[in-house]
KEKE-3310 file (N, C-alpha, C; in steps of 0.2 Angstrom, whole numbers, plus 5000, padded with zeros to 4 digits):
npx = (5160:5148:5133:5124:5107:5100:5091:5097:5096:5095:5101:5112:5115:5129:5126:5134:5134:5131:5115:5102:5087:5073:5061:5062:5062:5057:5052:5040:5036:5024:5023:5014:5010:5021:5024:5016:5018:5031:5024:5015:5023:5029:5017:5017:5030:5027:5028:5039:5058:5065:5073:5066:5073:5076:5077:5079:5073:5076:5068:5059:5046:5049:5060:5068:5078:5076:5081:5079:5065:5060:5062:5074:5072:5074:5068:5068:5084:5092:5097:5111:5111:5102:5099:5102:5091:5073:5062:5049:5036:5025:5008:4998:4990:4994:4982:4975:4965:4960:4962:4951:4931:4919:4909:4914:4915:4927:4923:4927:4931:4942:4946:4956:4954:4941:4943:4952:4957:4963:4958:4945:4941:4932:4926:4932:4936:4937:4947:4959:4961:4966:4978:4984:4988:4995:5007:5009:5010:5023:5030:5039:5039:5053:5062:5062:5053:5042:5043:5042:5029:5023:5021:5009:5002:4997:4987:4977:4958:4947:4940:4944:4941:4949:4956:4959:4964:4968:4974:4983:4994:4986:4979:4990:4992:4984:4974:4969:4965:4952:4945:4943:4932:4920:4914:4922:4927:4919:4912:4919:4917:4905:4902:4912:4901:4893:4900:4902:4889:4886:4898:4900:4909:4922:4937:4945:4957:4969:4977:4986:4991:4985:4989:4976:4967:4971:4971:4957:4952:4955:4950:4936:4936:4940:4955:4954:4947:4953:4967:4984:4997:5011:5020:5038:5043:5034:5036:5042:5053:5062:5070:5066:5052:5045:5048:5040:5027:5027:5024:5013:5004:5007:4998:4986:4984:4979:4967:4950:4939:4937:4939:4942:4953:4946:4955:4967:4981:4988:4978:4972:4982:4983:4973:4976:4987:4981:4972:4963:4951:4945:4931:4926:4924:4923:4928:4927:4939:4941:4937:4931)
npy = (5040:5035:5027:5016:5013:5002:4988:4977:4964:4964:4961:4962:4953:4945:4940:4929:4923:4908:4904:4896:4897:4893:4901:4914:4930:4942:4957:4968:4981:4994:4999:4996:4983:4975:4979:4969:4958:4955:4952:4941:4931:4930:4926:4915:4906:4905:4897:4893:4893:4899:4913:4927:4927:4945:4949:4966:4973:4990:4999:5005:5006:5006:5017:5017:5011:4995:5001:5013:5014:5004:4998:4988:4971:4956:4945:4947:4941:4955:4955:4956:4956:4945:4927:4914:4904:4897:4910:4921:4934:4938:4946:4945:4941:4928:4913:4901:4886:4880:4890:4898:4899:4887:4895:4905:4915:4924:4940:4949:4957:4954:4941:4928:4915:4906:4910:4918:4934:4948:4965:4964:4970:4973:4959:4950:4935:4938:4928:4930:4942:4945:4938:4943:4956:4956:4952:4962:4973:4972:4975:4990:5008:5016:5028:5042:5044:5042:5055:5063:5062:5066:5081:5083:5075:5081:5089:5085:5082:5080:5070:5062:5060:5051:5050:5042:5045:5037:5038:5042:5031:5020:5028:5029:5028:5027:5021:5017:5031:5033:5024:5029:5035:5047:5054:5050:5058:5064:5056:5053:5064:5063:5055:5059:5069:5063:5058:5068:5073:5066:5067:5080:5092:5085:5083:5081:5071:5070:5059:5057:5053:5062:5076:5083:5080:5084:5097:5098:5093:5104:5117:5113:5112:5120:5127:5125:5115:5105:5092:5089:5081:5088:5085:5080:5074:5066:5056:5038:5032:5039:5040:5051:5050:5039:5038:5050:5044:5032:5041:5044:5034:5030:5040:5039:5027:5032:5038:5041:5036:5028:5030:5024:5019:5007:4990:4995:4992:4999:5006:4997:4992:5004:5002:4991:4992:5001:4992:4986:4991:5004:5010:5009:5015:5011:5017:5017:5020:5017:5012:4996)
npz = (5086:5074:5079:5072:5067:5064:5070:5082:5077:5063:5047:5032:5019:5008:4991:4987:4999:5010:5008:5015:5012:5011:5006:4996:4989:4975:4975:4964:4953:4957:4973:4982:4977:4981:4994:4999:4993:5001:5013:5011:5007:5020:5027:5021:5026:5039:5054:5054:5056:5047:5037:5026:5011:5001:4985:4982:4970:4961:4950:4935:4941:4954:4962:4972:4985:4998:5012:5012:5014:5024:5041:5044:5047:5058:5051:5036:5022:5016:4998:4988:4975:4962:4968:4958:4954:4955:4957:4968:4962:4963:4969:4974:4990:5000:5004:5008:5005:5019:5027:5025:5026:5022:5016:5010:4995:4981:4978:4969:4952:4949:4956:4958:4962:4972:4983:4985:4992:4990:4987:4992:5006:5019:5018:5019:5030:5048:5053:5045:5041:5054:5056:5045:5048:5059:5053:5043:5052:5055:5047:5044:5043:5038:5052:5045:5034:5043:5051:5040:5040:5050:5052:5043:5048:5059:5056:5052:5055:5071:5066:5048:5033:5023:5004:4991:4976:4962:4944:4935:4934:4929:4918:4908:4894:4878:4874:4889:4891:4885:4891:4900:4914:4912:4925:4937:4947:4949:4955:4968:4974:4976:4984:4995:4998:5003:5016:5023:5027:5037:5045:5047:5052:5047:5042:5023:5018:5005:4993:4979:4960:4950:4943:4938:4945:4957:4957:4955:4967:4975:4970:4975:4986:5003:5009:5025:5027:5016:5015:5010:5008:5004:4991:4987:4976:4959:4955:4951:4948:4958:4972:4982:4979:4980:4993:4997:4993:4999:5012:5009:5010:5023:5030:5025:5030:5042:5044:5047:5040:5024:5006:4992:4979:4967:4960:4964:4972:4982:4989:4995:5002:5012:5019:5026:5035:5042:5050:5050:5052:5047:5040:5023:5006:4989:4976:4956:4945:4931:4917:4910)
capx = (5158:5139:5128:5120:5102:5097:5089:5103:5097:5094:5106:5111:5117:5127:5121:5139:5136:5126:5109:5099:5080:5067:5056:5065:5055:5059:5046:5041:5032:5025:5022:5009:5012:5031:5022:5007:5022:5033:5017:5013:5030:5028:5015:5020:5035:5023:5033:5046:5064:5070:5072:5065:5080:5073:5080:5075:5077:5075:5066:5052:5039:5051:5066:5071:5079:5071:5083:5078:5057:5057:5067:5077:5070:5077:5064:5072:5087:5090:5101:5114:5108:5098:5100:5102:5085:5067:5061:5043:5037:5018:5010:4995:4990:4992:4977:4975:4957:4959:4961:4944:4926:4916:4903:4915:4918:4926:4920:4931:4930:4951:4949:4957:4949:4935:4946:4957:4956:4964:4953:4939:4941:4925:4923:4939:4938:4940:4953:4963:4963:4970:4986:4989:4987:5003:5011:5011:5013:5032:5035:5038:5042:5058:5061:5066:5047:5038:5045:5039:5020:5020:5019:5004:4996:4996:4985:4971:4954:4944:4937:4947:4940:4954:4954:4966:4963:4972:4972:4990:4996:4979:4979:4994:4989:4978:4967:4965:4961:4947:4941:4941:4925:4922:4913:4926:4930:4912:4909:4921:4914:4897:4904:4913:4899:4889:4901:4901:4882:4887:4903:4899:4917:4928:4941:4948:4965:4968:4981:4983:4993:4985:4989:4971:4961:4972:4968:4948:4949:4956:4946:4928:4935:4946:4960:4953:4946:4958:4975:4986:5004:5018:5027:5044:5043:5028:5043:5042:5060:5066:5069:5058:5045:5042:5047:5032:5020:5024:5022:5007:5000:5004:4994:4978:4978:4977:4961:4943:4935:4942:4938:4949:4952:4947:4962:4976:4984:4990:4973:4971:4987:4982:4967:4979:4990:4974:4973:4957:4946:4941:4924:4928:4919:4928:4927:4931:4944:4941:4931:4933)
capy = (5036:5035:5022:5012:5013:4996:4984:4972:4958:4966:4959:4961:4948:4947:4934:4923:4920:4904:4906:4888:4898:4888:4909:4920:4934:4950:4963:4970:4986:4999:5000:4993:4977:4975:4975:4964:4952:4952:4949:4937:4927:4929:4922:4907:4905:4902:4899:4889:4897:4901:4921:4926:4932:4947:4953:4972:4978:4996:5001:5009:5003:5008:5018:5016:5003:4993:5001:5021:5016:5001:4996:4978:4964:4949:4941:4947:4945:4959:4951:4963:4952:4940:4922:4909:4900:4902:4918:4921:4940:4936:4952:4943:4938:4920:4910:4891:4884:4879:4898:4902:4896:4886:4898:4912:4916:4929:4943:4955:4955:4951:4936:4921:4907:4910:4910:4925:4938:4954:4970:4962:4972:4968:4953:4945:4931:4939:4924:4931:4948:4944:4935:4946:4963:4957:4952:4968:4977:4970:4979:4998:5014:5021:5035:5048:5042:5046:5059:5070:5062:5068:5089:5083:5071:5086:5094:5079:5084:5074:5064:5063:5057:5048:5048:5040:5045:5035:5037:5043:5025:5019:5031:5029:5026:5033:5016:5016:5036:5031:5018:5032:5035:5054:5055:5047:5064:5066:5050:5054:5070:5063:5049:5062:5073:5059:5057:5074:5075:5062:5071:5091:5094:5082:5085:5078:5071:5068:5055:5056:5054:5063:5082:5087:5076:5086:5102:5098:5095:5113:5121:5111:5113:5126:5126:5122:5108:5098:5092:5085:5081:5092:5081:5082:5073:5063:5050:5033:5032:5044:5040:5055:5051:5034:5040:5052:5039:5029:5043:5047:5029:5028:5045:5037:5023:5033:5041:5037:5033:5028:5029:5021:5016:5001:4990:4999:4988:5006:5010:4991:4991:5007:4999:4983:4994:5005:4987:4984:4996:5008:5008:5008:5014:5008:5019:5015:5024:5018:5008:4988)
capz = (5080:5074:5080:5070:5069:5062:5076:5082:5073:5055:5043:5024:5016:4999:4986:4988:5006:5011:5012:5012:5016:5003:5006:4994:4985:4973:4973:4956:4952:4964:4981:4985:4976:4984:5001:4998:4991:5005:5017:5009:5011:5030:5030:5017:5029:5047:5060:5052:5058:5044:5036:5020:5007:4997:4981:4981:4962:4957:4942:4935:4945:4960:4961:4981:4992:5003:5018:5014:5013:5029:5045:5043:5052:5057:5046:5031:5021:5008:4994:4984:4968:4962:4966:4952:4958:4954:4963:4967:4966:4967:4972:4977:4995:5001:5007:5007:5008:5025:5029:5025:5027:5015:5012:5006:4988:4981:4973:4964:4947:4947:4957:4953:4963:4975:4990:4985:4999:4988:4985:4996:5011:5023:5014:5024:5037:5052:5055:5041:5046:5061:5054:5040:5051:5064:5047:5040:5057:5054:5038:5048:5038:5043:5054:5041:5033:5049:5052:5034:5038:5056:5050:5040:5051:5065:5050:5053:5060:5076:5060:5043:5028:5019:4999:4986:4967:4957:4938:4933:4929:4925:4912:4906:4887:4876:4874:4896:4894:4880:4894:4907:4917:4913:4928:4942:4950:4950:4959:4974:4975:4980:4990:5001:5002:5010:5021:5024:5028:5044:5049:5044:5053:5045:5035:5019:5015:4998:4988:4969:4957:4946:4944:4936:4952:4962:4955:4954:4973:4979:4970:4979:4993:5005:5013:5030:5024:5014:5018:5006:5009:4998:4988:4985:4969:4960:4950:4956:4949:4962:4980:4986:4975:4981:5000:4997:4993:5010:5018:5009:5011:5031:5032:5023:5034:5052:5043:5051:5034:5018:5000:4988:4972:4964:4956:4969:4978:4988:4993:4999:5008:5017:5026:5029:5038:5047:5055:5043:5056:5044:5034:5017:5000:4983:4968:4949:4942:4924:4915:4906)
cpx = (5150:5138:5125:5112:5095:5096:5097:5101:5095:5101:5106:5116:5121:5128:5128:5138:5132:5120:5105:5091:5077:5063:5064:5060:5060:5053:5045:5033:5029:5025:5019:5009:5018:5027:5018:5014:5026:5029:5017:5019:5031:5023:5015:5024:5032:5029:5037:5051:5069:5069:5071:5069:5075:5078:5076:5075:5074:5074:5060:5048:5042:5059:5069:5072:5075:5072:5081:5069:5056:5064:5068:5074:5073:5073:5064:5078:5089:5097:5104:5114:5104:5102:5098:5097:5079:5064:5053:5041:5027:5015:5000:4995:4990:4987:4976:4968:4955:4962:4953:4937:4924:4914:4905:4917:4919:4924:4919:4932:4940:4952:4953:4957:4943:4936:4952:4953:4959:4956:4945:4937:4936:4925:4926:4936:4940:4948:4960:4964:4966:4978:4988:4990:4995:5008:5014:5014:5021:5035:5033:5041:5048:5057:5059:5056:5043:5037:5041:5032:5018:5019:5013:4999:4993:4989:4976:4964:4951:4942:4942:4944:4946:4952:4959:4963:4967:4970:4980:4992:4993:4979:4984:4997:4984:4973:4963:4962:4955:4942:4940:4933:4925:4918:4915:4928:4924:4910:4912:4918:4908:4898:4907:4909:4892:4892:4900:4894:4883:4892:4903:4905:4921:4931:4944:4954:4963:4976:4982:4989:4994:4985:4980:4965:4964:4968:4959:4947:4949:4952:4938:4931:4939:4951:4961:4951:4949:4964:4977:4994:5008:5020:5032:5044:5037:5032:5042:5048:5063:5065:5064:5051:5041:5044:5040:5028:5021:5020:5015:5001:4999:5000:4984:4978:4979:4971:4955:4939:4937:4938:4943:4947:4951:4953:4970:4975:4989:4984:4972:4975:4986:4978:4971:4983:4987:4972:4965:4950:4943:4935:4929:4923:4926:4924:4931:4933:4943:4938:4934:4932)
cpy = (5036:5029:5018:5012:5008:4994:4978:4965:4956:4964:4960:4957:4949:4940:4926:4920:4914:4904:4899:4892:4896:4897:4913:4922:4939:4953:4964:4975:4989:4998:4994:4985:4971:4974:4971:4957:4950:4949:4944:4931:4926:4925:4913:4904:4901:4905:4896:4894:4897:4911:4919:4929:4936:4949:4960:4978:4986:4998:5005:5010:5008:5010:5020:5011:5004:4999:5010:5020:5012:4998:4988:4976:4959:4944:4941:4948:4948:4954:4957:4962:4947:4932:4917:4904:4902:4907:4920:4933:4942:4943:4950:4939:4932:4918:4904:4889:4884:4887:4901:4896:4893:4889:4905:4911:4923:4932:4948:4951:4953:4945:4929:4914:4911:4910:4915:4932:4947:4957:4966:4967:4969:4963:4947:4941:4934:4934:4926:4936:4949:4942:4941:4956:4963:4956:4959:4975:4975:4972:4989:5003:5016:5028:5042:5049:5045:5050:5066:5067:5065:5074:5086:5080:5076:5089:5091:5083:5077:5069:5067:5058:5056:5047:5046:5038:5042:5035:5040:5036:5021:5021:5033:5028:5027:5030:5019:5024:5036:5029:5021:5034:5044:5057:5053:5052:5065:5063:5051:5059:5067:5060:5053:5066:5070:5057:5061:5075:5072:5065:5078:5091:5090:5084:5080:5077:5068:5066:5054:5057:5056:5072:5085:5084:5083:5094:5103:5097:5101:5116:5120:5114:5117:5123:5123:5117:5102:5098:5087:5085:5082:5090:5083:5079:5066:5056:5044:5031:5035:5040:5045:5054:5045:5033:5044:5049:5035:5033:5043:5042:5029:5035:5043:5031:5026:5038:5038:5035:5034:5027:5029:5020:5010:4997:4990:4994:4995:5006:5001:4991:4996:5003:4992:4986:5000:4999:4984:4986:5001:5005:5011:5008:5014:5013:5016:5018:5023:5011:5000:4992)
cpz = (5080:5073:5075:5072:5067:5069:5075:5078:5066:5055:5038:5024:5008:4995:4985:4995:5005:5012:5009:5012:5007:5003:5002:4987:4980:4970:4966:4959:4956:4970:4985:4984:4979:4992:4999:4996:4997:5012:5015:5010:5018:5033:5028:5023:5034:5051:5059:5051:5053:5040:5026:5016:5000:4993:4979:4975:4963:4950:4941:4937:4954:4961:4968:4982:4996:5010:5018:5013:5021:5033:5043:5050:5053:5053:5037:5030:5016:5006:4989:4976:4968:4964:4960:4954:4955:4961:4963:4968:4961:4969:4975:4985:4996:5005:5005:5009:5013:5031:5029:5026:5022:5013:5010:5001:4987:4975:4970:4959:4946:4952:4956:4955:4969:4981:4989:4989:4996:4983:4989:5001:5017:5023:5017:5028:5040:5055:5053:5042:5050:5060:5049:5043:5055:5058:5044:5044:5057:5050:5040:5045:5041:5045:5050:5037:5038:5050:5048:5036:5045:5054:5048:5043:5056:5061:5052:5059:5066:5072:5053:5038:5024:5010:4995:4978:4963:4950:4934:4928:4926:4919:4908:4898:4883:4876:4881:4895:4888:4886:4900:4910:4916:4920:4935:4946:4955:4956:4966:4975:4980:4984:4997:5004:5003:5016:5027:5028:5037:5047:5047:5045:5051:5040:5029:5017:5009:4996:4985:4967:4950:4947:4943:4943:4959:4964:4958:4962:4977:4975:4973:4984:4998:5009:5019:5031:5021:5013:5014:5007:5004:4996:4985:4979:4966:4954:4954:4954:4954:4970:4983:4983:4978:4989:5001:4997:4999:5014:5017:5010:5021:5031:5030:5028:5040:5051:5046:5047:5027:5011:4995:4981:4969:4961:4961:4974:4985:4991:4997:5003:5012:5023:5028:5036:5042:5052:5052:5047:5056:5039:5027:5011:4994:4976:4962:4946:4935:4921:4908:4898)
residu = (UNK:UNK:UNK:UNK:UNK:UNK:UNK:UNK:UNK:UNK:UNK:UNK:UNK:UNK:UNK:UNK:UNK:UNK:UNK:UNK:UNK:UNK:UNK:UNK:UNK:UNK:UNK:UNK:UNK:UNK:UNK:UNK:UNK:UNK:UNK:UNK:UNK:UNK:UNK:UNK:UNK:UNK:UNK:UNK:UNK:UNK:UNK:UNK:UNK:UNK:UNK:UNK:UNK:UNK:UNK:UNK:UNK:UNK:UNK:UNK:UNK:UNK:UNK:UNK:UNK:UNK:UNK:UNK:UNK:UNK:UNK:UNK:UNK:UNK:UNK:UNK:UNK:UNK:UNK:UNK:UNK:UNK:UNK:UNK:UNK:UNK:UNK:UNK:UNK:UNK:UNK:UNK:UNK:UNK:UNK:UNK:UNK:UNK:UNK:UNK:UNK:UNK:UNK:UNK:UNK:UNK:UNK:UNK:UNK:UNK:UNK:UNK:UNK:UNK:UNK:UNK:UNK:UNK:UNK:UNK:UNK:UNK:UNK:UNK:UNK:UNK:UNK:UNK:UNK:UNK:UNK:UNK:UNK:UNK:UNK:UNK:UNK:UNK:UNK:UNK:UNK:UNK:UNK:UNK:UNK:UNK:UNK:UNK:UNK:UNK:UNK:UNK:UNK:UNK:UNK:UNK:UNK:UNK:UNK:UNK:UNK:UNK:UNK:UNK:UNK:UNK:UNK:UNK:UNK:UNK:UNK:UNK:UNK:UNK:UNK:UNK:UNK:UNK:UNK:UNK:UNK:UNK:UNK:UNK:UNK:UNK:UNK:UNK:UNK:UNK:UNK:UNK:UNK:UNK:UNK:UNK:UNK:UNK:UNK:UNK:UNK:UNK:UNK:UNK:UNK:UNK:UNK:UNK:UNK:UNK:UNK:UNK:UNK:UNK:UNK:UNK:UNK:UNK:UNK:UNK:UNK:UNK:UNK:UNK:UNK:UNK:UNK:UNK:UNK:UNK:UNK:UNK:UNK:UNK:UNK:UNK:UNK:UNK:UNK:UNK:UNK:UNK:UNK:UNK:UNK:UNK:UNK:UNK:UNK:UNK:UNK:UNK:UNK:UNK:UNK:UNK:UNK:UNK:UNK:UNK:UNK:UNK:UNK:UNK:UNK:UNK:UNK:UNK:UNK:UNK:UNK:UNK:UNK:UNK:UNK:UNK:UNK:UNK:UNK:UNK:UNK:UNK:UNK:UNK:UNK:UNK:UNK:UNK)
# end
């Protein structure tokens, strides 16, 4: 008989059973937002013993279960519907004034008070780094996930320049492609080849979701040079399509130097899950 390869004290729950826990969540929309939420629960919770019940819908935003993208924890339980209750699905970080210092404000144009801690990166309180780093170490890719990013990762030079194009769903409309930057290709370009000037031998991974970004990188730069992992599908309705993008997020955070996209909560959640120990330059993918 086959073992079981859940930890012994993962649990699924279904939505008649008992569950009193005041933390329950339902992710919504991509990736990067669906972690950034359940984080964010973890750390609302503390250390109060109780488990947070997640509702893990599939839809357009995200067409996988939780249980084929991350291992169960005993710190969540999955729900096979929603409960009849309010449901928080938040895709911002939590932070509480008495988290931070007085004399920090923040200072992304999508903030929404002066002690919100998303897209900042640097800018963090070391304090908070700290907590939301072992937070986020608890939400671990499954095997099946590692596994497709180890071929690639072998691929990685002594230094690897991490990059994540986003403009796909950005551009999703013909207004946002009006409001695109025509020079944002451009912009990474230069960005990598200052990096390039400090690491001559480093290579380039690239993560896009946009076919013409990907395009305009193979043709700069060759084969030996830049490594991009094969996607099996570029769907985020699809199970391989938003398996792909795990992989293709844990592989941008074990890079040595990151450049991201403004906006994306994917390039953010890379460096959360790099342990927030990469340098980091922030391009703008498209324009107010």
């Amino acid at each position: 008989m086959k073992k079981s390869r859940l930890p012994p004290a993962a649990k699924q729950v279904r939505s008649e059973d008992l569950c009193n826990s005041p933390y329950y969540v339902s992710p919504t929309g991509g990736l990067g937002n669906r972690i950034k939420t359940l984080v964010s629960a973890l750390k609302i919770r503390g250390n109060v013993n109780k488990n947070v019940l997640v509702y893990w819908s599939m839809d357009q935003g995200c067409g996988c279960p939780y249980t084929r993208l991350f291992e169960l924890n005993s710190d969540f339980l999955l729900l096979e519907k929603k409960l009849d209750r309010r449901v928080t699905s938040y895709w911002r970080l939590d932070v509480a004034e008495r988290d931070v210092p007085e004399s920090y404000i923040a200072r992304h144009p999508q903030a929404r008070s002066k002690i919100s801690i998303d897209f900042e990166y640097e800018r963090i309180p070391q304090n908070i780094i700290d907590i939301y780093v072992t937070l986020f170490n608890q939400l671990k890719p499954v095997d099946e996930v590692m596994q497709l990013a180890k071929k690639t990762h072998e691929s990685f030079g002594e230094f690897t320049i991490g990059v994540h194009v986003r403009q796909g769903d950005f551009l999703n409309s013909e207004v946002k492609r009006k409001k695109r930057s025509d020079g944002s290709i451009t912009k990474y370009f230069m960005e990598i080849d200052r990096k390039l000037a400090t690491y001559p031998g480093a290579k380039v991974f690239l993560t896009t979701d946009s076919f013409e970004a990907e395009i305009r990188f193979r043709e700069k730069f060759d084969s030996n040079k830049l490594v991009i992992y094969e996607k099996r599908s570029f769907s985020r309705k699809s199970i391989l399509g938003v398996q792909d993008a795990l992989v293709d997020l844990s592989l941008l955070s074990r890079c040595d130097s990151l450049i991201l996209s403004d906006h994306s909560t994917f390039s953010e959640v890379a460096w959360w899950y790099g342990a927030c120990k990469t340098e980091v330059s922030v391009i703008q993918s498209w324009q107010n």
